[in-house]
LUMMAR-436644 format. One record per residue (C-alpha): residue in three letters; y, z, x. Coordinates in steps of 0.1 Angstrom, whole numbers, plus 5000, padded with zeros to 4 digits. Example, Ala and Ser with C-alpha at 12.3 -4.5 7.8 and 13.67 -1.06 7.14 Angstrom:
Ala495550785123Ser498950715137
END
This chain:
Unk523051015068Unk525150785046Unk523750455035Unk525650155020Unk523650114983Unk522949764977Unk523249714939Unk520749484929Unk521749324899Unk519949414868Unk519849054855Unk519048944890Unk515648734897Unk513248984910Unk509948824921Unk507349054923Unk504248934947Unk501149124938Unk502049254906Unk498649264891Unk497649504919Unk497949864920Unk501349884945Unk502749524925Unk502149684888Unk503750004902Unk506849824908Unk507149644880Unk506649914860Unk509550094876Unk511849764870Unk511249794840Unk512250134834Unk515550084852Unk516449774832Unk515449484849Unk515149214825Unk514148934848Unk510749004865Unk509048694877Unk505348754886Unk502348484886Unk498948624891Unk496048464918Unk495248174896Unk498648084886Unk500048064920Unk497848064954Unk499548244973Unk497848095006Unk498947764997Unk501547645020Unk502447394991Unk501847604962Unk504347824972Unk506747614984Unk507247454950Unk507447784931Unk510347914951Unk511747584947Unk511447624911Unk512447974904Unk514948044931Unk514348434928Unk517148674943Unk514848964954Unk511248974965Unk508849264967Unk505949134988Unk503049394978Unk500149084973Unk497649125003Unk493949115006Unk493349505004Unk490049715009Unk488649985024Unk486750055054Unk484049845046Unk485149525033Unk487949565060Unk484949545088Unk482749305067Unk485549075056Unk487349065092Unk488248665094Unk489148685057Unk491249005061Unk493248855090Unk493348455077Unk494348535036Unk497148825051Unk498748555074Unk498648285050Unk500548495022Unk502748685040Unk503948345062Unk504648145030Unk506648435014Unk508548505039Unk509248155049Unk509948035013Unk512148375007Unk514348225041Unk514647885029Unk515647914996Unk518448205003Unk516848514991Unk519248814994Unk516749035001Unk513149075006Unk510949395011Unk507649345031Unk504649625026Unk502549665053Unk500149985052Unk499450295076Unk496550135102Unk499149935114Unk499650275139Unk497350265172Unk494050505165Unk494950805191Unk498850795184Unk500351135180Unk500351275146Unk502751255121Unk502950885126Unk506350815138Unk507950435132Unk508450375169Unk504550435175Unk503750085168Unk502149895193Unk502150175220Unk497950175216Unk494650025208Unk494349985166Unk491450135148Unk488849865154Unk487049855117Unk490849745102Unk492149555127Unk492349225114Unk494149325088Unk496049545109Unk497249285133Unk498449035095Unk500649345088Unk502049375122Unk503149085123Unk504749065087Unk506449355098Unk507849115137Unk508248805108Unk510849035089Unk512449125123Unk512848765137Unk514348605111Unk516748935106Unk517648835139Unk517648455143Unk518548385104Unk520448645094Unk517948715065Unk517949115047Unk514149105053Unk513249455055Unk509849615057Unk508649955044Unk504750145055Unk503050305025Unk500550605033Unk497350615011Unk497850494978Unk496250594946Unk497250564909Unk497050354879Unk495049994880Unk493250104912Unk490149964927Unk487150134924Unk484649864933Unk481550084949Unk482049944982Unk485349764982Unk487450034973Unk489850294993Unk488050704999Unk490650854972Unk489250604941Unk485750584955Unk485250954953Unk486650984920Unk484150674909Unk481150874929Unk481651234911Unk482151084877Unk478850934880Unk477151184891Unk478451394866Unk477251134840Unk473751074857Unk473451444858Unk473051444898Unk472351764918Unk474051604951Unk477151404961Unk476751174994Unk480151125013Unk480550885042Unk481351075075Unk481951415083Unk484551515062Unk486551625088Unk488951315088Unk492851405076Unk494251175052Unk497351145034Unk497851035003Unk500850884979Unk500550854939Unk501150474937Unk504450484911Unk505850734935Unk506050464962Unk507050224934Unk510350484930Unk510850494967Unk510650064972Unk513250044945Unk515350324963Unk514850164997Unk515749774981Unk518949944975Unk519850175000Unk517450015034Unk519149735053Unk517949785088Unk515449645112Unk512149755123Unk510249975096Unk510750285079Unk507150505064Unk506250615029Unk504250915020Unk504451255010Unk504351435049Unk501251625034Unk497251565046Unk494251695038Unk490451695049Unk488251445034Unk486151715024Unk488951875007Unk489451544992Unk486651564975Unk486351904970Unk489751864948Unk488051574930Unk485351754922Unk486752044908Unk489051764885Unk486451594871Unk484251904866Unk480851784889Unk478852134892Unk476251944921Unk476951914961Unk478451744985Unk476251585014Unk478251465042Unk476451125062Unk477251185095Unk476250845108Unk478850645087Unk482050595106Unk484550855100Unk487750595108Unk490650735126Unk490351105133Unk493751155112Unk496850965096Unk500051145087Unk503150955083Unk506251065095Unk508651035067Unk511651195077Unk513350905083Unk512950895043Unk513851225036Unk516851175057Unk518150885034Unk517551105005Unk514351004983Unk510751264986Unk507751204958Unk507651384931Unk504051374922Unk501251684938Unk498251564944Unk495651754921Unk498751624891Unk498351224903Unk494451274911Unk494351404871Unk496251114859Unk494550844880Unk490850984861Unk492650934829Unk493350594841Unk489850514857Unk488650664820Unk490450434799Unk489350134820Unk485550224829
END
């Protein structure tokens, strides 16, 4: 399928939203590697990025050319059900005032991340882009769910009533550098790899796992999305969303099986049955990516190996 490539500019004002993040510091990384010299970023406490006001004024200011909007209130399955009103009110607030400052000061081009539980819970599997909204959400993420939606319909309407190059890409799973691995805050893939480490420290006979373990997940080394945003900024100019991920799931329990066998824990697993498994599985569709001609590079036992390195150096 051919594609018009959008050059962006390497001297071009690239505002990065989220960069201190996992997805944000991805990106930036990758801009940096392919020569762009003018990366504007501004962490939580420089910039509020719920602040109708706030926000305004810095657009005002720094006038960027090209926004990646990766800066969300992010968690896993339980601060997603504990943090529900928080989830839904901070998502709204950010993603309104980026988009709607990114319009009114002439952006050329934004990119909007959303994430996988935007697809209904019993959707056929792999996750095709035209599955959205055909079914009920998974109800422990839906607030947050419902903020990314609509990002994804604010990108869309003001495609269509302004004009605006608003597109809007759906990562899979992420892991990678600078992840989370708060002990209840933090996503299966990082939480596992925090869980056998300790164990292996503490000496521990027994790792327990929320759920059954049966649960498919898929999962994406976070600069191989970073590669794929910066591919899409250039080469993605459409409407409605397009997926991220490698195609490839696994089992929880194989999950953590892998992780295991990485970090070198000799105990066992113990699966806790009466913890909610989430959706039964979550597989992106991504040949709608392949099609335009970008796939990851990274296997997941090679970015799982990396990502201990990383939670080494930090922990």
């Amino acid at each position: 399928m051919p594609q018009t490539v959008y050059r962006v500019e390497k001297n071009a004002k690239v505002y990065v939203a989220g960069h201190k993040g996992m997805v944000g510091s991805a990106i930036v990384r990758k801009l940096q590697k392919e020569g762009f010299d003018n990366i504007i970023t501004r962490n939580s406490s420089q910039l509020d990025l719920r602040s109708q006001t706030a926000v305004a004024e810095f657009f005002d200011n720094e006038q960027p050319h090209y926004v990646f909007l990766a800066a969300a209130k992010v968690g896993g399955i339980v601060a997603n059900n504990t943090y529900r009103a928080e989830f839904l009110y901070d998502n709204l607030c950010i993603q309104n005032n980026v988009i709607h400052n990114s319009y009114l000061t002439g952006v050329k081009k934004l990119m909007f991340l959303g994430s996988s539980c935007i697809y209904p819970k019993l959707a056929p599997q792999p996750l095709k882009e035209e599955y959205l909204l055909t079914g009920l959400l998974e109800h422990t993420n839906e607030p947050y769910a419902i903020a990314k939606i609509t990002g994804i319909k604010m990108c869309d309407a003001y495609r269509d009533q302004y004009g605006c190059n608003f597109i809007s890409v759906m990562p899979t799973n992420m892991y990678g550098y600078n992840d989370n691995y708060h002990p209840q805050n933090s996503h299966v893939l990082p939480a596992l790899i925090r869980k056998f480490h300790e164990a292996k420290i503490n000496g521990s006979e027994k790792v327990e796992i929320w759920g059954s373990g049966s649960p498919k997940r898929e999962f994406l080394f976070a600069d191989d999305l970073a590669e794929a945003c910066v591919f899409l900024m250039e080469t993605y100019n459409e409407p409605n969303l397009i997926n991220i991920g490698s195609g490839e799931d696994l089992s929880i329990k194989e999950l953590a099986l892998l992780i295991k066998d990485v970090i070198g824990f000799d105990g066992e697993l113990e699966f806790d049955s009466s913890k909610p498994d989430g959706t039964p599985r979550k597989l992106m569709d991504v040949s709608k990516l392949h099609n335009l001609g970008w796939k990851h590079k990274t296997e997941l036992r090679e970015g799982i190996e990396l990502a201990y390195q990383d939670f080494l150096s930090r922990y």
